[in-house]
Backbone as a ProteinNet text record, in pm:
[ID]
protein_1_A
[PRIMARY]
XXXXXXXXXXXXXXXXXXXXXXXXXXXXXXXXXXXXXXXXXXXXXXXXXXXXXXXXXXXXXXXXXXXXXXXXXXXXXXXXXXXXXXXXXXXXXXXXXXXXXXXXXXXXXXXXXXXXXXXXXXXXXXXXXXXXXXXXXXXXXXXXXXXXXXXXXXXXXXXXXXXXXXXXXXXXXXXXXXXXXXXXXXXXXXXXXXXXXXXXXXXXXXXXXXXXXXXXXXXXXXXXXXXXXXXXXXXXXXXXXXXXXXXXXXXXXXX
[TERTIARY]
15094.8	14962.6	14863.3	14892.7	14778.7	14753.2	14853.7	14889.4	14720.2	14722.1	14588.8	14471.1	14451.1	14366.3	14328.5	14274.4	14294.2	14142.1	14109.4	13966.1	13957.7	13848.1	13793.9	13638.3	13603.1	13491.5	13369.4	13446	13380.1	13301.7	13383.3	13345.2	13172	13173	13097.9	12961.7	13018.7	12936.8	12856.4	12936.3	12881.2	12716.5	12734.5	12627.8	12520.1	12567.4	12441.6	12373.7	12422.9	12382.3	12278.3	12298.5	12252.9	12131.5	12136.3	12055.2	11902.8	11991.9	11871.6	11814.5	11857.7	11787.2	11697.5	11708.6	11621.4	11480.9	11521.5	11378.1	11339.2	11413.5	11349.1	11240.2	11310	11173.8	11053.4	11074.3	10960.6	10934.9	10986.7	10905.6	10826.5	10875.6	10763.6	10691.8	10662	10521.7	10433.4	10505.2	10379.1	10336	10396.4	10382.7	10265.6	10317.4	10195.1	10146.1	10113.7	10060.9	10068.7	10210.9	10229.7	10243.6	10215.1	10292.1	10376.4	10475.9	10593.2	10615.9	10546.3	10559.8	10552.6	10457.6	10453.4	10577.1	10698.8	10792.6	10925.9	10884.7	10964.6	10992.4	11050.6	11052.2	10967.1	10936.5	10827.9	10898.4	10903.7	10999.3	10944.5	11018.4	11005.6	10899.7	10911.3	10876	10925.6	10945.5	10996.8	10953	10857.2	10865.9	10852.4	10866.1	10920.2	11059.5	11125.3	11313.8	11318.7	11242.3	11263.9	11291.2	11225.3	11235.4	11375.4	11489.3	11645.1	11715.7	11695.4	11724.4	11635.4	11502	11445.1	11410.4	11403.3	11352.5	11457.1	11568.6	11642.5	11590.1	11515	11486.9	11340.9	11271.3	11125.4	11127.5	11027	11014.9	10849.3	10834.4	10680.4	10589.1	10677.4	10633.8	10780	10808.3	10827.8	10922.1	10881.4	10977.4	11065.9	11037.7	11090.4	11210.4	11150.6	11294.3	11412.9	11333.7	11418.5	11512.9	11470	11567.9	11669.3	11616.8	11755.5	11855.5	11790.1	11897.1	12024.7	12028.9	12125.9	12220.5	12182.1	12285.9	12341.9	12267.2	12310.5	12422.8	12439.4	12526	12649.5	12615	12739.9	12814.9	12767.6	12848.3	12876.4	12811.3	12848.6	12986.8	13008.8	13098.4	13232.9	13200.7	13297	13397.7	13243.2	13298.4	13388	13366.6	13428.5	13553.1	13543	13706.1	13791	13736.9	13815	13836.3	13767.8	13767.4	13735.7	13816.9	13783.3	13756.1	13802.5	13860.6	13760	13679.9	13599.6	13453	13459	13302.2	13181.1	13211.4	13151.8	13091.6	13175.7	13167.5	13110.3	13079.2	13016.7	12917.6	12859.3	12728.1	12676.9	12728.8	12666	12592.7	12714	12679.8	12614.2	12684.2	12577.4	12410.8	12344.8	12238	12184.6	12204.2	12198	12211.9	12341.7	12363.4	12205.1	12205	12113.9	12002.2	11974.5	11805	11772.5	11895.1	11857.2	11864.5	11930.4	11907.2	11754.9	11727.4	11583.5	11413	11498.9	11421	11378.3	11507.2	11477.7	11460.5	11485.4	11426.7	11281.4	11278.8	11152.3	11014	10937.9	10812.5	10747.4	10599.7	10557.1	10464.5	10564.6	10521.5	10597.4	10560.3	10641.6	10816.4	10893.7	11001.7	11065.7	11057.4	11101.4	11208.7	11278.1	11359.8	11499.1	11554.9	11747.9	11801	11745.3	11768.2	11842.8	11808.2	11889.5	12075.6	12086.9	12218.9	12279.7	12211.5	12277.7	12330.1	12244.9	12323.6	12418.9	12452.9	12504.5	12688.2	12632.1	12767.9	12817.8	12741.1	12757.4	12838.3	12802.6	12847.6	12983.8	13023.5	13148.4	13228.9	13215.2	13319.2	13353	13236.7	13331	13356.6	13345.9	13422.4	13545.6	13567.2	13669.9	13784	13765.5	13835.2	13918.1	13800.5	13915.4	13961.3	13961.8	13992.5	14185.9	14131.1	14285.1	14386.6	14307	14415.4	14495.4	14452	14518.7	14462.1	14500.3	14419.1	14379.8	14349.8	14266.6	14148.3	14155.2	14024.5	13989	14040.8	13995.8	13938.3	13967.6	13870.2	13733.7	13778.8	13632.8	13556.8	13587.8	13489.7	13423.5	13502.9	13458.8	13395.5	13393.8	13324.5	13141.6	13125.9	13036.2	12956.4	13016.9	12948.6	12926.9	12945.1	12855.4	12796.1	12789	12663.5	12535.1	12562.9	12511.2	12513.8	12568.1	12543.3	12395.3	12313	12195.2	12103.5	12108.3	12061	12091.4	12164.5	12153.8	12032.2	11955.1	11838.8	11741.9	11675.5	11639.8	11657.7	11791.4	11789.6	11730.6	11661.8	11612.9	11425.4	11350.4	11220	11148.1	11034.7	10924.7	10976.2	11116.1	11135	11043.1	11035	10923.3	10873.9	10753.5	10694.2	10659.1	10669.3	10645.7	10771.7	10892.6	10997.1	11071.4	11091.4	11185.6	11293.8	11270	11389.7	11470.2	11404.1	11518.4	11606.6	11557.1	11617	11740.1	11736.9	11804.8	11977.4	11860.2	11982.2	12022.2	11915.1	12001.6	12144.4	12127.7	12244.7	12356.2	12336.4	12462.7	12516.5	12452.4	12473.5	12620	12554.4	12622.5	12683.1	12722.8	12803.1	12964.7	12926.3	13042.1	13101	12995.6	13062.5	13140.8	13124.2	13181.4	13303.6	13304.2	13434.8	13504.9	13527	13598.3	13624.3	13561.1	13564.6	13628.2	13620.2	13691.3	13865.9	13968.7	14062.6	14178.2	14187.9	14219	14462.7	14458.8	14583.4	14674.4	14618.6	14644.6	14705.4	14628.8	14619.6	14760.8	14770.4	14888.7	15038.7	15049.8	15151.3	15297.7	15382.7	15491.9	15549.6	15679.5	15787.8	15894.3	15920.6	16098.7	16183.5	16170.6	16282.7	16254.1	16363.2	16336.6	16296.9	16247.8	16178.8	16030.1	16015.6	15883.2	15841.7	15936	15887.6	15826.8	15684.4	15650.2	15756.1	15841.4	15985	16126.3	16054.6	16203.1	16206.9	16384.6	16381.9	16513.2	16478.8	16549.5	16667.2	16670.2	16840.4	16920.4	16845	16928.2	17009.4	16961.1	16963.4	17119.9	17213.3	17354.4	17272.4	17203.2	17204.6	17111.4	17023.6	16980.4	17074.5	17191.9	17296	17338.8	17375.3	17443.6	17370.3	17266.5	17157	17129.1	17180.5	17120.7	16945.8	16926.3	16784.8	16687.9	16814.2	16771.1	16730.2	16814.6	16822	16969.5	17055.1	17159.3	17289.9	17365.4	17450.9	17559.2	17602.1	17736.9	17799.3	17922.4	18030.8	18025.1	18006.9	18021.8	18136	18137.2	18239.5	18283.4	18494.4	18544.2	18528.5	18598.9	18507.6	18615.1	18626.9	18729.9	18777.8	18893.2	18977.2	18995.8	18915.3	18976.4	19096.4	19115.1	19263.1	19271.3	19143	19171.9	19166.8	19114.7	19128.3	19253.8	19347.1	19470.1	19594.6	19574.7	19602.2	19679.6	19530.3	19475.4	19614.5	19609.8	19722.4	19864.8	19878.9	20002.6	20094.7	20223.4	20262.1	20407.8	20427.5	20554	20682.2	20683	20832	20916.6	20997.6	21106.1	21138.5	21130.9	21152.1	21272.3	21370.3	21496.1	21516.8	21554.3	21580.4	21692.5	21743.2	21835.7	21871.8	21957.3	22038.3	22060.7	22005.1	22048.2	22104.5	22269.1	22282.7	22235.4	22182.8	22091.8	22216.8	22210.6	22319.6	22231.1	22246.7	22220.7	22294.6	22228	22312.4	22290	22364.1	22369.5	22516.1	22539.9	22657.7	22662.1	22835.5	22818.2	22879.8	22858.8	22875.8	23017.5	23050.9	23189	23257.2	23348.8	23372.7	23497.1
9849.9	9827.3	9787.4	9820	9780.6	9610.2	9546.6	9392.8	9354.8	9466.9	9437.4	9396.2	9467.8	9475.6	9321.3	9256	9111.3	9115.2	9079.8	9038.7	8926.8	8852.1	8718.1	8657.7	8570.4	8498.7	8591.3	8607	8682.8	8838	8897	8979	9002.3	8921.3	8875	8792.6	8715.6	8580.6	8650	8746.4	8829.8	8933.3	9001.7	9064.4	9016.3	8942.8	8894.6	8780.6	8736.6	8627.2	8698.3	8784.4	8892.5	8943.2	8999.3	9055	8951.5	8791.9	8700.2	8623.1	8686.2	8608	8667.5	8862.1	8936.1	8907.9	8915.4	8828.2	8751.2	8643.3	8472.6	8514.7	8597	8611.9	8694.7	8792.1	8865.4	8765.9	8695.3	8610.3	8541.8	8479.2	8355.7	8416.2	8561.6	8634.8	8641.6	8676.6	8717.8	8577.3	8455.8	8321.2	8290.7	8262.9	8186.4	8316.8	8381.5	8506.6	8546.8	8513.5	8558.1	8713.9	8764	8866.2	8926.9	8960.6	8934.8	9106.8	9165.1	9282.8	9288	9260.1	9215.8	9159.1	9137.8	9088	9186.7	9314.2	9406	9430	9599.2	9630.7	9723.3	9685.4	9791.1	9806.7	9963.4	10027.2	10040.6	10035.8	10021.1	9912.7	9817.8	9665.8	9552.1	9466.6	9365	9273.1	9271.6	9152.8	9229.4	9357.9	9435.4	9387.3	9340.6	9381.2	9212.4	9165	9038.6	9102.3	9203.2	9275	9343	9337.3	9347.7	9258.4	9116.5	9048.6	9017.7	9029.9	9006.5	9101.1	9248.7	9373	9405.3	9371.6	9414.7	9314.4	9195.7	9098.1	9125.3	9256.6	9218.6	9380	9373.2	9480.4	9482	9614.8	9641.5	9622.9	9648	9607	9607.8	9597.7	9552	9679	9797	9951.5	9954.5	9930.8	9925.4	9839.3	9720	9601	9655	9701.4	9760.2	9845.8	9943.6	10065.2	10034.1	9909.7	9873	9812.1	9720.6	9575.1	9689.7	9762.9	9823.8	9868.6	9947.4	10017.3	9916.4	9811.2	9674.2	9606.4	9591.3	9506.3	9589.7	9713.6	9823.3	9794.3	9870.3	9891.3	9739.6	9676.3	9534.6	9459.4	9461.5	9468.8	9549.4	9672.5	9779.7	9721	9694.7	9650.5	9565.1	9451.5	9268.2	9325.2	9397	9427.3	9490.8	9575.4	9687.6	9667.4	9626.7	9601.9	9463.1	9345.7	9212.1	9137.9	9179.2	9185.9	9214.6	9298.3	9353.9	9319.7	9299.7	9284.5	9196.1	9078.3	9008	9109.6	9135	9213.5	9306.7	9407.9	9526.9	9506.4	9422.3	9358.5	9273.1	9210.6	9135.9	9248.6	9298.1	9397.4	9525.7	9582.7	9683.9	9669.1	9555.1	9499.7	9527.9	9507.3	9435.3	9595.6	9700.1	9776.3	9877.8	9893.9	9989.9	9966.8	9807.6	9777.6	9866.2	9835.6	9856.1	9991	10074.7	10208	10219.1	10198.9	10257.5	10182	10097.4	10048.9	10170.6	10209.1	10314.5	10432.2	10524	10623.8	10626.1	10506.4	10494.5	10536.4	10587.9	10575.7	10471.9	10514.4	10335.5	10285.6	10206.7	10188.3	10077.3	10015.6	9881.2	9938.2	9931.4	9968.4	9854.8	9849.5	9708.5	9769.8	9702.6	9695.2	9729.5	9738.4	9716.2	9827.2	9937.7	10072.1	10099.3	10042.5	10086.4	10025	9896.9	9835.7	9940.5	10015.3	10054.6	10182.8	10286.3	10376	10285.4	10170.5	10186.7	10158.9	10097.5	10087.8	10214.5	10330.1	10405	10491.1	10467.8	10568.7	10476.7	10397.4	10370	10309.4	10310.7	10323.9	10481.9	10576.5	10714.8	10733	10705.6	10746.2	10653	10586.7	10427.3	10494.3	10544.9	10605.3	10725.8	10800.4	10920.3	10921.3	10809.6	10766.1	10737.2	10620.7	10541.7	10639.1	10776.7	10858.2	10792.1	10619.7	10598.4	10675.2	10730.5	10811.6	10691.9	10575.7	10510.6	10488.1	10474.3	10438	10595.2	10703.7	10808.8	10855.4	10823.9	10822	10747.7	10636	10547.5	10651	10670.9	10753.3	10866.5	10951.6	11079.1	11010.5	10878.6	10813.7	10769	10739.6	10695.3	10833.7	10911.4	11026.1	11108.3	11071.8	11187.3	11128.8	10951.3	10897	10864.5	10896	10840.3	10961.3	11042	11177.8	11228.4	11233.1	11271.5	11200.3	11056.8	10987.9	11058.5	11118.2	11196.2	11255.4	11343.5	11399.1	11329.7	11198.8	11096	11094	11059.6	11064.3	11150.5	11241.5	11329.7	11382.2	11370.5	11403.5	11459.1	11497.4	11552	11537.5	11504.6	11454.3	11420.3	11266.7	11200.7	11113.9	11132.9	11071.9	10898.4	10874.9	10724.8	10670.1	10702.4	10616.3	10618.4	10539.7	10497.9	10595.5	10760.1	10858.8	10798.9	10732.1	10649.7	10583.1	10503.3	10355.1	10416.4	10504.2	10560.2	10680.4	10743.5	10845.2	10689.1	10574.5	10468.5	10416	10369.8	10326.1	10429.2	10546.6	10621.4	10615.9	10646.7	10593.1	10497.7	10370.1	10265.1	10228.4	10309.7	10291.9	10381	10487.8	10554.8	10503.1	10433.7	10371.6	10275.8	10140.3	10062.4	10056.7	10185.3	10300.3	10292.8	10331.8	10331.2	10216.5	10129.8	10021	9932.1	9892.5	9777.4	9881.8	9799.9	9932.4	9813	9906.7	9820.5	9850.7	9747.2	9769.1	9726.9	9633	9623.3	9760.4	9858.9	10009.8	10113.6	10047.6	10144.8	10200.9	10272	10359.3	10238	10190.3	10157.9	10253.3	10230.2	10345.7	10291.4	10364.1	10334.4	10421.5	10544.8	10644	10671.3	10692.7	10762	10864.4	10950.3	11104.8	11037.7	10968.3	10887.2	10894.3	10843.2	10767	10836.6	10852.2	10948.6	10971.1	10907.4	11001.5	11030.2	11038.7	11132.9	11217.9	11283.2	11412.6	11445.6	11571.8	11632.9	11679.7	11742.5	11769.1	11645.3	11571.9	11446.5	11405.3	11426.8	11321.6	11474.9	11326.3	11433.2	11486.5	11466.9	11501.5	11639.4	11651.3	11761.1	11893	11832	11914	12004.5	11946.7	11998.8	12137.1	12212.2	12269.1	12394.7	12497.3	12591.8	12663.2	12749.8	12740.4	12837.6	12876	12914.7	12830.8	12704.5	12619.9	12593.7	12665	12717.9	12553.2	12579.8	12432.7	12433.9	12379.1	12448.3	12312.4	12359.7	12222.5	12252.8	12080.7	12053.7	12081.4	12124.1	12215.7	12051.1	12077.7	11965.3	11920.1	11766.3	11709.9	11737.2	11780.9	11764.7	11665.7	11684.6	11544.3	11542.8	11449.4	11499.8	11427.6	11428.9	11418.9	11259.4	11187	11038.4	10968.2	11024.9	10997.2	10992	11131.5	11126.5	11063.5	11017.5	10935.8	10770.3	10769.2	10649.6	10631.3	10754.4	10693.7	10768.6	10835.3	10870.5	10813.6	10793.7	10742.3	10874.1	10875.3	10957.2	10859.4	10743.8	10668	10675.6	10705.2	10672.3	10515.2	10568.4	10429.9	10424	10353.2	10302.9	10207	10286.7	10173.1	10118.9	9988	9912.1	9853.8	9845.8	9789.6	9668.4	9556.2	9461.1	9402.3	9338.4	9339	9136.6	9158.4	9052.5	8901.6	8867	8749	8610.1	8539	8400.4	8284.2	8195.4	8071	7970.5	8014.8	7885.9	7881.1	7712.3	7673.2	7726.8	7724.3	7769.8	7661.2	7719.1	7549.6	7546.4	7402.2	7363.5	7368	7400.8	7436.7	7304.4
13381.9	13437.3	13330	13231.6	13093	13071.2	13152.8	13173.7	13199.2	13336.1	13397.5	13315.7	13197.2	13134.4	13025.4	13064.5	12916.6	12959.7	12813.9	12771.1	12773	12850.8	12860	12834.1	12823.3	12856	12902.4	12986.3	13102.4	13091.7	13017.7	13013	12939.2	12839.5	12749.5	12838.4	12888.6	12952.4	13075.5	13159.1	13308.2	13243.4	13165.6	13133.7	13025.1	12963.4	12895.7	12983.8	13032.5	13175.9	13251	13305.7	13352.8	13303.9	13230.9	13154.1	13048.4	13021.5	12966.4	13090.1	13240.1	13341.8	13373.5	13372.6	13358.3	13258.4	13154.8	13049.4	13101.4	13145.4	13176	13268.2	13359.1	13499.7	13450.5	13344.9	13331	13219.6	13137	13066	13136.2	13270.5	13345	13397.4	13429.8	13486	13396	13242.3	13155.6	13145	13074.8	13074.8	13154.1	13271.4	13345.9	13462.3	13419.1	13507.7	13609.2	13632.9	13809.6	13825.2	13935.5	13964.7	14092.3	14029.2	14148.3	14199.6	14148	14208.4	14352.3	14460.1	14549.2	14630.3	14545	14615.1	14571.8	14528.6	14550	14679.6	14680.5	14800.1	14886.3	14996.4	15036.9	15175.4	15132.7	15296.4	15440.4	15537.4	15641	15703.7	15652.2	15657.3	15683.6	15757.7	15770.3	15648.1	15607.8	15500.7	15344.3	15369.2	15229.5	15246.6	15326	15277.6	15197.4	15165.5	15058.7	14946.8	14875.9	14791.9	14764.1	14879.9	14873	14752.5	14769.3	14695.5	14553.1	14532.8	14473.7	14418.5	14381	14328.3	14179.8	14189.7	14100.5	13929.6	13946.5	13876.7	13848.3	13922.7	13834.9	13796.7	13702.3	13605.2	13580.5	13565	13516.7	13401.7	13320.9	13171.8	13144.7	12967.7	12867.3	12818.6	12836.5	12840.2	12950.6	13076.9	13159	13189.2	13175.9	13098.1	12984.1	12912.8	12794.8	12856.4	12929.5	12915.5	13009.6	13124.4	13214.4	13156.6	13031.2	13003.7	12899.8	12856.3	12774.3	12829.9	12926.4	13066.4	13086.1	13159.1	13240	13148.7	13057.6	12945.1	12920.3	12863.2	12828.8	13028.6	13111.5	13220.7	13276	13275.3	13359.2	13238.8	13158.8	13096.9	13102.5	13163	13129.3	13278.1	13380.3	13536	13531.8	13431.3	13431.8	13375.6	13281	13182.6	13256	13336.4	13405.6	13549.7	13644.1	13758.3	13793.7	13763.3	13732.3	13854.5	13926.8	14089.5	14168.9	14156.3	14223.1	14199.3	14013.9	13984.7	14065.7	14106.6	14163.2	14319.7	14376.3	14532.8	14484.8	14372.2	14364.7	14330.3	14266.2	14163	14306.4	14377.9	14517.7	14598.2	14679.6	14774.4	14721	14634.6	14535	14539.9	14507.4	14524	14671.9	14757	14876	14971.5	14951.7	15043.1	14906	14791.3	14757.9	14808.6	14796.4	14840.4	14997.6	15081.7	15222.5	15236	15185.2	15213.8	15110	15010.8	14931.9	15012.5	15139.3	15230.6	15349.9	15356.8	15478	15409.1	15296.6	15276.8	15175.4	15120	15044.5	15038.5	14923.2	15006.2	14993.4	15083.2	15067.7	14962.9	14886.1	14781	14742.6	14605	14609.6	14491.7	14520.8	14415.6	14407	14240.4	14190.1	14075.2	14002.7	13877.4	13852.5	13802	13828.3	13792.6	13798.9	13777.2	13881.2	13988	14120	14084.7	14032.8	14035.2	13882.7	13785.3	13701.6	13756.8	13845.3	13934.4	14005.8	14085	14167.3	14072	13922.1	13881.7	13826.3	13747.1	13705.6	13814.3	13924.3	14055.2	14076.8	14109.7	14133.8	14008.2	13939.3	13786.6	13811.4	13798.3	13786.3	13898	14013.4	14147.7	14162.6	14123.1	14135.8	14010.7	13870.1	13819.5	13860	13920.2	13945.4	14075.6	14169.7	14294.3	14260.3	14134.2	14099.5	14057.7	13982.3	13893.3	13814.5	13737.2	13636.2	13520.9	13401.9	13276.5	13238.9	13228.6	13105.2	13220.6	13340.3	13447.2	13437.2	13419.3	13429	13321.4	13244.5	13071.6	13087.2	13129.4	13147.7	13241	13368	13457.1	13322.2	13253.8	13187.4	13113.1	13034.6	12948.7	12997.1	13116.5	13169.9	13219.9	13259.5	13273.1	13233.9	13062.3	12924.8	12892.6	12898	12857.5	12951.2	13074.7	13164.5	13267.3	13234.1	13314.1	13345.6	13287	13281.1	13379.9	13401.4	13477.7	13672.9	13671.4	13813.6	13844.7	13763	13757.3	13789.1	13802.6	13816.8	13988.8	14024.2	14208.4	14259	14221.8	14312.2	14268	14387.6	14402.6	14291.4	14219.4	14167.5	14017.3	13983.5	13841.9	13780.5	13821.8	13740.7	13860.8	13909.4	13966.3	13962.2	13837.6	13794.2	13864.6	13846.5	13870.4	14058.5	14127.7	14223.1	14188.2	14237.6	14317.8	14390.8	14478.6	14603.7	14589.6	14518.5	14491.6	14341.4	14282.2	14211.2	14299.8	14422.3	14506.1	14559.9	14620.4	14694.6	14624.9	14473.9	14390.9	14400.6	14371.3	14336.6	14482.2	14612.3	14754.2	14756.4	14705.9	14727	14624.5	14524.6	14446.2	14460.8	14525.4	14597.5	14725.9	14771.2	14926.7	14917.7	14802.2	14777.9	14713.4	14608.1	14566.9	14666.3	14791.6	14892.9	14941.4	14984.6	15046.8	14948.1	14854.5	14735.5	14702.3	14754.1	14674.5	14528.8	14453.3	14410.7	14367.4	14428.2	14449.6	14309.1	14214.4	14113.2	14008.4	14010	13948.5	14010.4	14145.2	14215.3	14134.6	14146.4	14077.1	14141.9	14068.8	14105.1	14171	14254.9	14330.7	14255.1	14189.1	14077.6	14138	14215.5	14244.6	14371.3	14462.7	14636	14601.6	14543.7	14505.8	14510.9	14504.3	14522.4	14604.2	14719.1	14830.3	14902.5	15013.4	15072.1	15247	15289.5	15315.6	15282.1	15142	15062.8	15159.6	15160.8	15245.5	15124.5	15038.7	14953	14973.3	15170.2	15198	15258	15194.2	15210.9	15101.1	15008.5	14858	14818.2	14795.3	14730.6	14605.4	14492.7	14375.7	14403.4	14462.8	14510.1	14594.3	14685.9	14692.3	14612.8	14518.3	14431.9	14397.2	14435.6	14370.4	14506	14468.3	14553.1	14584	14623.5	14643.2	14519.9	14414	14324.1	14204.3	14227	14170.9	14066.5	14099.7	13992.7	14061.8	13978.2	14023.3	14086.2	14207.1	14273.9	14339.5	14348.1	14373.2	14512.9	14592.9	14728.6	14758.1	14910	15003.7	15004.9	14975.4	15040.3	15123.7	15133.2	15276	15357.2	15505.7	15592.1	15638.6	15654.6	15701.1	15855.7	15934.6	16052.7	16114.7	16222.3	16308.3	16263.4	16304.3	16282.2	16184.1	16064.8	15942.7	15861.8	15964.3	15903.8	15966.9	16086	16158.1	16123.5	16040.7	15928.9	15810	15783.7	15681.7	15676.1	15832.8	15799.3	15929.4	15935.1	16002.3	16042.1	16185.7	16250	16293.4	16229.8	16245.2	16093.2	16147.2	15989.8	15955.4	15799.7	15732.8	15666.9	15702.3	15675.8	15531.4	15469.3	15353	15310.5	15313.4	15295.3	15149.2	15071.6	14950.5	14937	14889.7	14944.2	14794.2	14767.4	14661	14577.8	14444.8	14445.5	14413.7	14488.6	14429	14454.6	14355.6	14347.4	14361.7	14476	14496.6	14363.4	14276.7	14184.1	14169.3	14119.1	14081.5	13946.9	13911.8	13803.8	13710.8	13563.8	13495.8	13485.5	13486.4	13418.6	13304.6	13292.3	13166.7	13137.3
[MASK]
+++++++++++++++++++++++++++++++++++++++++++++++++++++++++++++++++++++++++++++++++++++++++++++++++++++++++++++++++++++++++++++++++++++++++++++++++++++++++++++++++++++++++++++++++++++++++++++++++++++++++++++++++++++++++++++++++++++++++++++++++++++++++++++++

């Protein structure tokens, strides 16, 4: 399974992409003075849910940018290397299923910035690891959640008032749901032995025979022969055997 694993382009190219498109947009607000806050998200709104697609790309200031783009690069990387398969569908829908739930529990207020997509990867890398029970996806999960452990505190109310609670419980949300929903069959344990299989049946298997319930080792009861088996190879006519003496028709030479 380690096959799985090859470093590409990609890995490299997916998060810094990412992350210098993030600048570009808060560069073109400070630039020519727009402000796109307004096109976050504002809950229970019909024309707040623009802010679904568009919230993860604007940022408040300049700290705020900062502290997403580092997360964003380390894990969006870890996603492309490790789950190559999937990254695209989790980084899409991730976006999209967090916005809409931090739509419906939100308050009303505008919540903008990509804090929400770094819970939602942080949440399904370590749920997606210890889902697979491979140890190197299961290292990564334990890996992500001593550095990134702390950020749970954050999903929940009166923390810190400045920051989007929601949109933080929304990511880890939809970062476990998509855990389930994406499976990745690549990771699956091969079946090399019928002891594997989930209907092995043990008093089936001769090598297990051999094995009482103590576990100690004992020779199978001969097999019986029955009537037609022996039938098979024995026969009740007599066999007559004849002498037959060997002579050859040849001439013989002249002398």
């Amino acid at each position: 399974m380690d096959n799985h694993f090859k470093f590409t382009n990609s890995v490299i190219a997916l998060p810094l992409f990412f992350v210098v498109f993030l600048w570009f947009v808060f560069w073109l607000e400070i630039r020519f003075d727009f402000d796109f806050v307004e096109n976050g998200i504002f809950p229970r709104e019909l024309w707040g849910l623009q802010g679904v697609l568009f919230s993860p790309f604007i940022h408040g200031d300049i700290e705020h940018l900062y502290n997403n783009s580092i997360p964003l690069v380390i894990l969006l990387a870890a996603l492309q290397f490790f789950y190559a398969n999937q990254s695209v569908k989790v980084i899409g829908f991730g976006i999209v299923l967090s916005g809409i739930i931090t739509w419906v529990i939100g308050r009303d207020n505008y919540h903008i910035g990509a804090s929400g997509l770094v819970y939602v990867l942080v949440s399904f890398i370590f749920f997606k690891g210890i889902q697979t029970k491979y140890y190197r996806l299961v290292a990564l999960s334990l890996a992500v959640i001593v550095i990134y452990g702390g950020l749970v505190w954050y999903a929940f109310p009166k923390v810190d008032e400045k920051i989007s609670w929601e949109g933080h419980l929304a990511g880890l949300i939809a970062g476990f749901t998509l855990s389930l929903i994406y499976k990745t069959p690549e990771y699956k344990k091969l079946i090399k032995y019928d002891w594997e299989k989930p209907e092995y049946n043990p008093d089936e298997d001769p090598f297990m025979q051999r094995f009482d319930v103590n576990g100690n080792f004992v020779n199978l009861p001969p097999p019986e022969i029955t009537e037609e088996e022996a039938s098979y190879y024995s026969s009740n006519y007599p066999v007559d055997y004849k002498i037959v003496q060997n002579e050859k028709n040849e001439s013989k030479p002249e002398s």
